[in-house]
Structure formats: C-alpha cells, structure tokens
The first five atom37 places (N, CA, C, CB, O) and aatype in JSON, in Angstrom:
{
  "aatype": [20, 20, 20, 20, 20, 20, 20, 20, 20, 20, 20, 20, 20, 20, 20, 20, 20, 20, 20, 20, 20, 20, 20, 20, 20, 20, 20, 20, 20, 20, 20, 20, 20, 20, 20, 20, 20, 20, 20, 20, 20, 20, 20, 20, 20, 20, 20, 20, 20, 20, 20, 20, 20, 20, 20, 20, 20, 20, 20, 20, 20, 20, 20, 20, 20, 20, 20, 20, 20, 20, 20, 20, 20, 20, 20, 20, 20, 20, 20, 20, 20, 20, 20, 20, 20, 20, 20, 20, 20, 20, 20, 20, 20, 20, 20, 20, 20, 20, 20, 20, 20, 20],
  "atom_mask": [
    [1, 1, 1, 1, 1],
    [1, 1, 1, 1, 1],
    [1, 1, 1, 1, 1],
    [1, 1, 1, 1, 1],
    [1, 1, 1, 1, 1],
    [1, 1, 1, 1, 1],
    [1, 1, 1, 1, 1],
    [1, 1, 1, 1, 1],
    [1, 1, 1, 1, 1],
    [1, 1, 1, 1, 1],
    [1, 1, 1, 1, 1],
    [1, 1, 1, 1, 1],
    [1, 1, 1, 1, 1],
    [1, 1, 1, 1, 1],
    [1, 1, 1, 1, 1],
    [1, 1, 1, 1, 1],
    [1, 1, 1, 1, 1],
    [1, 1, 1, 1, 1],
    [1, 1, 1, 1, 1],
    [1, 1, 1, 1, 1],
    [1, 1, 1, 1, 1],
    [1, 1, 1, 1, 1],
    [1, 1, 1, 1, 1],
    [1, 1, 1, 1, 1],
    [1, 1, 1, 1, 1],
    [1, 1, 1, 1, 1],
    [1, 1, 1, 1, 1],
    [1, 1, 1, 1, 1],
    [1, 1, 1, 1, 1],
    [1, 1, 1, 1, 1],
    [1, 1, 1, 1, 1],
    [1, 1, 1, 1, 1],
    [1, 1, 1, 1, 1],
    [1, 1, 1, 1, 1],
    [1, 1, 1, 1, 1],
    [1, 1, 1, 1, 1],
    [1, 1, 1, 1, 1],
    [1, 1, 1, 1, 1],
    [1, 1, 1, 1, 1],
    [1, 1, 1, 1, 1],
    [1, 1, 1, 1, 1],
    [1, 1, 1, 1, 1],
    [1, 1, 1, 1, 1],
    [1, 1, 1, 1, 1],
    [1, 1, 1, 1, 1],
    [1, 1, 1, 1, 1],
    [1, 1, 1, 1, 1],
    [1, 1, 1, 1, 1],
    [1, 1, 1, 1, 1],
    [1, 1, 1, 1, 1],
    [1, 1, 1, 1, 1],
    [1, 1, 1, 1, 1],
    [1, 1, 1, 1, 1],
    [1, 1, 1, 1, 1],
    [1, 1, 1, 1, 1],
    [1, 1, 1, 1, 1],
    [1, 1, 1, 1, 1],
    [1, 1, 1, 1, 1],
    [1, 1, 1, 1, 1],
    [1, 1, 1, 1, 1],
    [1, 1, 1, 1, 1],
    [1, 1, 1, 1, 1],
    [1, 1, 1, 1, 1],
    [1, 1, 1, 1, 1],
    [1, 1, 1, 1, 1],
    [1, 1, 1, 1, 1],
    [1, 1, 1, 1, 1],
    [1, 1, 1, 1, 1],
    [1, 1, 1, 1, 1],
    [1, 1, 1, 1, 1],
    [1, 1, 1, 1, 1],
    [1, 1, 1, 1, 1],
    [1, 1, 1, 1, 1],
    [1, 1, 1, 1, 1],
    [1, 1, 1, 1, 1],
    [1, 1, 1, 1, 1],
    [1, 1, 1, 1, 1],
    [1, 1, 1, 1, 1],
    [1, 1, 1, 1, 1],
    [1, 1, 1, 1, 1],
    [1, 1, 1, 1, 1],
    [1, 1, 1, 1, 1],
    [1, 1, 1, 1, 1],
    [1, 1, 1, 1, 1],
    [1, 1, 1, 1, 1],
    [1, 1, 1, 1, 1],
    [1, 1, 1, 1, 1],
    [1, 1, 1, 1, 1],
    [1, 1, 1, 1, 1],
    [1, 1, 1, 1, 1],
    [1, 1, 1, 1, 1],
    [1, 1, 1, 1, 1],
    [1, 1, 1, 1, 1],
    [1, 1, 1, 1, 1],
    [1, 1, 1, 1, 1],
    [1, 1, 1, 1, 1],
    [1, 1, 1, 1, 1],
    [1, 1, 1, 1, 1],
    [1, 1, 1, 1, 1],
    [1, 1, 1, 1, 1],
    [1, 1, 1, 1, 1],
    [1, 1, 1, 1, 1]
  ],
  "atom_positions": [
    [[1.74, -9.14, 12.24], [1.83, -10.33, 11.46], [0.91, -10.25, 10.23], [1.49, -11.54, 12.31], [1.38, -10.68, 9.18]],
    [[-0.6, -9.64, 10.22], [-0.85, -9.75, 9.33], [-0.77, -8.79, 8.36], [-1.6, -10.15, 9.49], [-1.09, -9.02, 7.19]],
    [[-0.3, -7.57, 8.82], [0.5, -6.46, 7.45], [1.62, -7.28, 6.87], [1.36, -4.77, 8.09], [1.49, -7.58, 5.68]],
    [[2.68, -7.67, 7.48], [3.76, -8.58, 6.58], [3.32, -9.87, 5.9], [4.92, -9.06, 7.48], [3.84, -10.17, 4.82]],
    [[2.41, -10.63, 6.44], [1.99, -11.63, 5.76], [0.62, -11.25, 4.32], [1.49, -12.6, 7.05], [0.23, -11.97, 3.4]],
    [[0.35, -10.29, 4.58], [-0.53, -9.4, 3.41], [-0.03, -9.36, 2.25], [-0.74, -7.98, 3.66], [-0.39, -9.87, 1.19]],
    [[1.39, -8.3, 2.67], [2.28, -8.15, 1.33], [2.38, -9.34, 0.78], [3.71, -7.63, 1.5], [1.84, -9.67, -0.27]],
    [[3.31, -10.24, 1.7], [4.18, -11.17, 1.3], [3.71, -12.35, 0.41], [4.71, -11.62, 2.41], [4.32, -13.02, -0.43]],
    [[1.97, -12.38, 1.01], [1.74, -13.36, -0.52], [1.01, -12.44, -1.72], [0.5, -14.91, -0.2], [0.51, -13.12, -2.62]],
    [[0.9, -11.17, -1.84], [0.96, -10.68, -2.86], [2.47, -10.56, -3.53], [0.3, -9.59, -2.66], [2.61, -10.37, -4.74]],
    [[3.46, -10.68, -2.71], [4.51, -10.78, -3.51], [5.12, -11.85, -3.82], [5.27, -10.16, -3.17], [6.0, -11.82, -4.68]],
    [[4.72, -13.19, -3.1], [4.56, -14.69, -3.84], [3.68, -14.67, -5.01], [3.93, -15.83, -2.87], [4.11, -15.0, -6.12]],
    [[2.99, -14.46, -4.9], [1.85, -14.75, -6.16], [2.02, -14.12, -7.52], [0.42, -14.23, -5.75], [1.7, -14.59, -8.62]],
    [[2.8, -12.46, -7.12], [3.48, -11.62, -8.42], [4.36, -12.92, -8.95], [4.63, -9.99, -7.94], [4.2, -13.52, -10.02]],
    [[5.23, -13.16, -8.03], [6.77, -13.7, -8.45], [6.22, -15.16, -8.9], [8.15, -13.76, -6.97], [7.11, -15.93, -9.25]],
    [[5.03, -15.59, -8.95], [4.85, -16.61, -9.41], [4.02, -17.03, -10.68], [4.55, -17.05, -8.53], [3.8, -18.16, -11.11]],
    [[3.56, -15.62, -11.26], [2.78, -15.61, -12.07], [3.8, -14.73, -13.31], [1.38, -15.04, -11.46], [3.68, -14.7, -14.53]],
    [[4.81, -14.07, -12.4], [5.78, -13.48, -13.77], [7.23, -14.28, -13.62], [6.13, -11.46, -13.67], [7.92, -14.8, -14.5]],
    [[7.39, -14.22, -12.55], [8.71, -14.8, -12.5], [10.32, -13.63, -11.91], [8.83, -15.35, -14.23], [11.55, -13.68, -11.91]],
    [[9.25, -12.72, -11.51], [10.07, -11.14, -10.95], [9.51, -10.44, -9.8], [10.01, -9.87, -12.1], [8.31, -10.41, -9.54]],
    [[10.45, -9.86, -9.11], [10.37, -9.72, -7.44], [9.32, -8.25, -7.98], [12.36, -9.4, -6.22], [9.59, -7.37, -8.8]],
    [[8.35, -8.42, -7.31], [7.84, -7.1, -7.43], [7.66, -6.06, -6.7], [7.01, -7.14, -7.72], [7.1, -5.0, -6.95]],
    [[8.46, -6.63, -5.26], [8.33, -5.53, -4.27], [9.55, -5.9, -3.16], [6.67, -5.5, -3.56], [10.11, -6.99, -3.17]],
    [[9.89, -4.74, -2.13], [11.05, -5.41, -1.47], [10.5, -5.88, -0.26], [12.3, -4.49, -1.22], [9.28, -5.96, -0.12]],
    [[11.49, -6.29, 0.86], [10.91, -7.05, 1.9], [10.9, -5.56, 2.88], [11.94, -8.61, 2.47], [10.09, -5.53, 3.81]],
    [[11.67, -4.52, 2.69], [10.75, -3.22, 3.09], [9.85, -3.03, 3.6], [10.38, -2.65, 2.46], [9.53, -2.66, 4.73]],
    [[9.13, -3.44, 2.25], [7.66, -2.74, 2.44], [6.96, -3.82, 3.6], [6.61, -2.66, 0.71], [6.35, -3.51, 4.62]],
    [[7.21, -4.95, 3.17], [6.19, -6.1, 4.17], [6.74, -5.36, 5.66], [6.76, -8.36, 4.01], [5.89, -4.98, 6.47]],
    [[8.05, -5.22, 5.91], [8.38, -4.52, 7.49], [7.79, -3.28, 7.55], [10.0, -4.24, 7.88], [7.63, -2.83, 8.68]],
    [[7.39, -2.55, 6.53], [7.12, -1.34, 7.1], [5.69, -0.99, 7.37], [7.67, -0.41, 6.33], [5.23, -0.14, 8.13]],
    [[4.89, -2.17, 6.26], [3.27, -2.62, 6.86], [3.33, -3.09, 8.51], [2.6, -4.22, 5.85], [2.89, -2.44, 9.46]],
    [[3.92, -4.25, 8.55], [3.69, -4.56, 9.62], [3.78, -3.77, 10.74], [4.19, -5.38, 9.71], [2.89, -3.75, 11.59]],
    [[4.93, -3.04, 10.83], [4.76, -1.65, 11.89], [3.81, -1.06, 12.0], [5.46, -0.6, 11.73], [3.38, -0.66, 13.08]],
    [[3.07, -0.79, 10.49], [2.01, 0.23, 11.01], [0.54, -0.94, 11.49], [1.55, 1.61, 9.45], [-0.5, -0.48, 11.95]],
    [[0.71, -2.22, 11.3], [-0.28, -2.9, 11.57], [0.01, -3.33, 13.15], [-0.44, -4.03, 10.5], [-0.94, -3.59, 13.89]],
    [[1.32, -3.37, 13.61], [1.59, -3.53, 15.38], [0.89, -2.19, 16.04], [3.57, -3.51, 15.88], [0.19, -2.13, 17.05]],
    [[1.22, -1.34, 15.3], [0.99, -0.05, 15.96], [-0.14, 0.6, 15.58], [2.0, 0.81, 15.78], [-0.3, 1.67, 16.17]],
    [[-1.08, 0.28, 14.71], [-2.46, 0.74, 14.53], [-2.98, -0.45, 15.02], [-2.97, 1.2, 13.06], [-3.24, -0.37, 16.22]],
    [[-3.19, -1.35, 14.6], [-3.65, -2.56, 14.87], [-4.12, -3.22, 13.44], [-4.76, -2.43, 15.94], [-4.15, -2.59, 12.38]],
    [[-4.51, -4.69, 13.61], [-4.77, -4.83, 12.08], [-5.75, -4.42, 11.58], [-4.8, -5.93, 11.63], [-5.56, -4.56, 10.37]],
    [[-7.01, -3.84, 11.8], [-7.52, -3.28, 11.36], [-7.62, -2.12, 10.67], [-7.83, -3.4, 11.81], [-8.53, -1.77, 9.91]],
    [[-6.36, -1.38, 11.05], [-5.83, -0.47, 9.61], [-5.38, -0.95, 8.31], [-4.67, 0.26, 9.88], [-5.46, -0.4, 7.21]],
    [[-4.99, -1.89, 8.58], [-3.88, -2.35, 7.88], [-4.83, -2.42, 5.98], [-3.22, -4.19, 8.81], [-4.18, -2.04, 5.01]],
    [[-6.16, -2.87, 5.8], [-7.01, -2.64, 4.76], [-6.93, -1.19, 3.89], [-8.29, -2.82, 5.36], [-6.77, -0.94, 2.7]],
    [[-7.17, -0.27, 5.27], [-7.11, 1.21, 4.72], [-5.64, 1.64, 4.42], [-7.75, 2.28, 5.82], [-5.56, 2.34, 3.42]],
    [[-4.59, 1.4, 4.98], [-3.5, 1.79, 4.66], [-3.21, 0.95, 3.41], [-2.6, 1.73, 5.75], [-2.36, 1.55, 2.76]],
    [[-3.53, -0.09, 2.87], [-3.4, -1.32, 1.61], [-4.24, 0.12, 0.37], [-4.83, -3.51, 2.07], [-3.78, 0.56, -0.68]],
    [[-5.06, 0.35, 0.82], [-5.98, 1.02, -0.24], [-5.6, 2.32, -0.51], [-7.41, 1.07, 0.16], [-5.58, 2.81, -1.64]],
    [[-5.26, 2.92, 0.6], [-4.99, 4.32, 0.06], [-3.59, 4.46, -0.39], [-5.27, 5.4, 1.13], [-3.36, 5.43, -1.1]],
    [[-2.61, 3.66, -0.11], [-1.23, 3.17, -0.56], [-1.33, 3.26, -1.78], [-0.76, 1.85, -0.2], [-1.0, 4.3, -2.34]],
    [[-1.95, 1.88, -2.68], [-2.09, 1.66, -3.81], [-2.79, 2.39, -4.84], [-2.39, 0.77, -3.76], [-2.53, 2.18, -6.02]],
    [[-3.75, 3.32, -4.45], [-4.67, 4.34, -4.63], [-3.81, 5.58, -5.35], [-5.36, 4.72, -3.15], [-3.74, 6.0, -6.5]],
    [[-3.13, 5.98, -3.98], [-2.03, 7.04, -4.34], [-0.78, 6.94, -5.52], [-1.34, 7.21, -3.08], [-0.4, 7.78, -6.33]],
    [[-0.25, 5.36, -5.21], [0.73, 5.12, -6.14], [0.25, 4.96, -7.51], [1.44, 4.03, -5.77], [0.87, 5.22, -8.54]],
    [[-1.35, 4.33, -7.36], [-1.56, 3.91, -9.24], [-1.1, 5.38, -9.47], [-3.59, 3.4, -10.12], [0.08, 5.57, -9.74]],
    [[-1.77, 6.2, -9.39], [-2.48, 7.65, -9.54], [-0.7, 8.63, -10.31], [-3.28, 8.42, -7.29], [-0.44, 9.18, -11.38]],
    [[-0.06, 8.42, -9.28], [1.46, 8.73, -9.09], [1.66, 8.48, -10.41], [2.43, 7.84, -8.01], [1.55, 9.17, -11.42]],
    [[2.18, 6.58, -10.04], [2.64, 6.33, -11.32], [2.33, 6.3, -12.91], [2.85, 5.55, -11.13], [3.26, 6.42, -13.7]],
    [[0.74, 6.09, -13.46], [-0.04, 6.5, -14.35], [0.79, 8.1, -15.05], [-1.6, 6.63, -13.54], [1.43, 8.37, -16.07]],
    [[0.28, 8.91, -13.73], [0.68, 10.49, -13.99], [2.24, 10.27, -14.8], [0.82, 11.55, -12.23], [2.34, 10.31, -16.02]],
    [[3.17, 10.08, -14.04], [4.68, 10.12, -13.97], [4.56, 9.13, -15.47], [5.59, 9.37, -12.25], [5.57, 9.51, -16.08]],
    [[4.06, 8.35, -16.14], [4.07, 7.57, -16.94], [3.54, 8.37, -18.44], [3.3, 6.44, -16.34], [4.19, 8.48, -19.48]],
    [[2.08, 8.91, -18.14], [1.54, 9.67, -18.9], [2.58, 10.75, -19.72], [0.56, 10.23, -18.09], [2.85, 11.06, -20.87]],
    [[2.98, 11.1, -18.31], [3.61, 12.56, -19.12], [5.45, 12.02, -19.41], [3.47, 14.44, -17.67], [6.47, 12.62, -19.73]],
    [[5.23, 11.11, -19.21], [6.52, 10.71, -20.25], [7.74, 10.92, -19.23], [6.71, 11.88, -21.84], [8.8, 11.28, -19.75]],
    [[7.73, 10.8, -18.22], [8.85, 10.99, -16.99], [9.5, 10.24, -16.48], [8.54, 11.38, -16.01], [10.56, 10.63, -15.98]],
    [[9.02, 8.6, -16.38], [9.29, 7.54, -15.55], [8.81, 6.67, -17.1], [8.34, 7.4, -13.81], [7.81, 6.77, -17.82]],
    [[9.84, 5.98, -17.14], [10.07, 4.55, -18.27], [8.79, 3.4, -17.62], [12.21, 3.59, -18.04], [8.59, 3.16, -16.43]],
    [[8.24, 2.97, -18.47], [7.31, 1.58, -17.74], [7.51, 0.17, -17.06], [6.62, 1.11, -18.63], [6.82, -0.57, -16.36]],
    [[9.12, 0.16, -17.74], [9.83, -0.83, -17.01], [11.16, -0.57, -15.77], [10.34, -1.59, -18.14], [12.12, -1.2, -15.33]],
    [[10.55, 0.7, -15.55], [11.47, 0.66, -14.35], [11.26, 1.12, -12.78], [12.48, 1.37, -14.75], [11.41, 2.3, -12.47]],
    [[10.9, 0.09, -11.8], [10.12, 0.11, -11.0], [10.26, 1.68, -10.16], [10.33, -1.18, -10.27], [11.23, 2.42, -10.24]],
    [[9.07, 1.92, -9.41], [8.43, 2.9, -8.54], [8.61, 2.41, -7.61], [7.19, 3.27, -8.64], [8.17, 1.26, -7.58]],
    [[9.24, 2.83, -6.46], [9.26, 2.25, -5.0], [8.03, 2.67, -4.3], [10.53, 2.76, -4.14], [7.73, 3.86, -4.29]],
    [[7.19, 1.64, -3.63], [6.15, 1.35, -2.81], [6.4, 2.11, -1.75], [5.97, 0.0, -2.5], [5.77, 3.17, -1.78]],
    [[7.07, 1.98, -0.85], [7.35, 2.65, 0.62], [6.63, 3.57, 1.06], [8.51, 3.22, 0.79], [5.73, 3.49, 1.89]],
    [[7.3, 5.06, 0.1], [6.89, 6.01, 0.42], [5.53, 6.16, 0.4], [7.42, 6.73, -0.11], [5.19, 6.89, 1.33]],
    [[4.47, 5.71, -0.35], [2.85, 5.86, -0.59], [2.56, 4.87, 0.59], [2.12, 5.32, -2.34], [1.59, 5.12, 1.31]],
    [[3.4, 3.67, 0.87], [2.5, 2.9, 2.63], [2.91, 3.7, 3.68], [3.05, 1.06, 3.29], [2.39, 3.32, 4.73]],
    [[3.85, 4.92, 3.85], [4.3, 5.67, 4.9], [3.55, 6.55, 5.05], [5.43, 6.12, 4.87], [3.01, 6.75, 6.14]],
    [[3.29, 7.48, 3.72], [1.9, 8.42, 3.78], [0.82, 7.63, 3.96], [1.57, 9.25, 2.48], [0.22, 8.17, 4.9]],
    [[0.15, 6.55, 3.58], [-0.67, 6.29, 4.26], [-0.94, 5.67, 5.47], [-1.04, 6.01, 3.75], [-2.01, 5.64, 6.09]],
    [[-0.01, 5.24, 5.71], [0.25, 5.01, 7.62], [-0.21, 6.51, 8.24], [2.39, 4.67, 8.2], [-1.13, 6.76, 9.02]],
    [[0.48, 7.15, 7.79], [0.3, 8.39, 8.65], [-1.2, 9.1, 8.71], [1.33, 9.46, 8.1], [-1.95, 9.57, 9.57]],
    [[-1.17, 8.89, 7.17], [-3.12, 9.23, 6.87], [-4.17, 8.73, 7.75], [-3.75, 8.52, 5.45], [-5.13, 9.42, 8.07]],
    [[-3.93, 7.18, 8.24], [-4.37, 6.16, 8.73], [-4.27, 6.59, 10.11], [-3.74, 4.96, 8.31], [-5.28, 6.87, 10.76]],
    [[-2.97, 6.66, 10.65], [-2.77, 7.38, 12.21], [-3.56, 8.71, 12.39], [-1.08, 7.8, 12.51], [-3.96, 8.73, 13.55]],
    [[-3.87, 9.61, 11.85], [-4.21, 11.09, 11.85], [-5.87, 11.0, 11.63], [-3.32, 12.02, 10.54], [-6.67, 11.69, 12.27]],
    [[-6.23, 10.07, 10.64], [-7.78, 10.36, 10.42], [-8.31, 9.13, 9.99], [-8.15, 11.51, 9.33], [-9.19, 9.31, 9.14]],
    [[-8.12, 8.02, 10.25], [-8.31, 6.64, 9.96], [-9.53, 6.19, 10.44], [-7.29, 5.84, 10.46], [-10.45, 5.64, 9.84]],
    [[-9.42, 6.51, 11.55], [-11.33, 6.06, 12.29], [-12.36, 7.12, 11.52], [-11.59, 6.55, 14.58], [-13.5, 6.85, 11.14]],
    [[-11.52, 8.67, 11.36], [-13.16, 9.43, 10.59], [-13.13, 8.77, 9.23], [-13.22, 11.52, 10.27], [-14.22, 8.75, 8.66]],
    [[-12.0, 8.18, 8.53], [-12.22, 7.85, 6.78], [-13.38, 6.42, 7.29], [-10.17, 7.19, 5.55], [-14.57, 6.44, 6.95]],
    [[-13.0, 5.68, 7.83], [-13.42, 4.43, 8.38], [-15.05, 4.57, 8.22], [-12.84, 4.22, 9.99], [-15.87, 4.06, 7.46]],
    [[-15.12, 5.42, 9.23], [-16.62, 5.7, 9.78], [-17.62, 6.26, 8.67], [-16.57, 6.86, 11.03], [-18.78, 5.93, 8.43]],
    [[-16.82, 7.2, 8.07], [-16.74, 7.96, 7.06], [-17.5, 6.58, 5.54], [-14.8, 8.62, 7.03], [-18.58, 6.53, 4.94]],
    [[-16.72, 6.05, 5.51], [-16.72, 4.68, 4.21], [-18.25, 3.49, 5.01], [-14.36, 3.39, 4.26], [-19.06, 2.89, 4.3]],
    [[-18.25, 3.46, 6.18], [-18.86, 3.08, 6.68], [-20.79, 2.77, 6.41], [-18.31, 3.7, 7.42], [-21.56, 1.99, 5.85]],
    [[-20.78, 4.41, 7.56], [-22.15, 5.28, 7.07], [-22.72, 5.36, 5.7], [-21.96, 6.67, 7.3], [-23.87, 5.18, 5.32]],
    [[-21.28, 5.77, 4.84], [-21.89, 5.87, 3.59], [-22.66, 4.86, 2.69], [-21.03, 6.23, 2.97], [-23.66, 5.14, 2.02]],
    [[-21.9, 3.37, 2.77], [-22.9, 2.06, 2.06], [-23.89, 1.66, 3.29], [-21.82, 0.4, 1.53], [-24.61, 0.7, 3.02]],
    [[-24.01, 2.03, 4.12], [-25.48, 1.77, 4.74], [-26.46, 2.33, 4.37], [-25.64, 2.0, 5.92], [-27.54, 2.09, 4.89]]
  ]
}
C-alpha cells in the first residue's frame, strides 16, 4: 500500500500542477509489489535509486541528442532494476548509507 500510494500522489500532484499524466498506473503496481515483497521499508531505496538511474539515463539520452525532451521515458524499467538492486544488496546499501552519516 504504501509503494502505490507513494507514486500515486506524486502523480496527483504532477497532474495538478501541469495538467498531464506523468506516469502510468504501472509503475504505482509495480512499486507496490516490490514494497509487499520487500517490505516498506525498501520502498525509499528503490524510490531513489529508480530516479537516480533514470535522471542520469535520461539527461545522457537528451544530451547527446537521442531522445526529444518532450517525449516521455518510461519509468518501469529503472523501478525493476532497482527492485532487484534492492532485493540483492539493499540491507548492505542501507547499512552502508547508514554508518556513513553517523
């Protein structure tokens, strides 16, 4: 519940401040899976390294003149890699981010 409800008012709040869908209902199902099945406490790190990966992506793909600025990048794939990132090494990044500001 709270991976789909995460997205979903970031994607109220897009659609209310431009007036355009900025993401599909996809992605809110495909958070929430990984937030049933990690628990919600992933659900932060998979938000970060998602968006992390995609600025990075899309910037690049933009920079070099490949991908138009008005024509959307699908989300999915960067919350699937980081689901998986999250499943595989999520407690050492965690612990990891942790230690370090102490």
């Amino acid at each position: 519940m709270v991976g789909y409800l995460s997205l979903w008012s970031v994607y109220i709040l897009f659609k209310l401040v431009t007036g355009k869908e900025g993401m599909g209902y996809g992605d809110f199902k495909l958070l929430a899976l990984f937030g049933a099945w990690l628990g919600w406490q992933a659900i932060p790190l998979i938000i970060i390294l998602s968006s992390l990966v995609g600025s990075i992506v899309g910037i690049t793909l933009i920079m070099l003149r490949r991908h138009q600025r008005d024509i959307p990048i699908p989300f999915g794939p960067y919350l699937a890699a980081a689901g998986w990132i999250a499943l595989m090494w999520g407690d050492s990044i965690t612990n990891t981010y942790l230690n370090w500001i102490e």
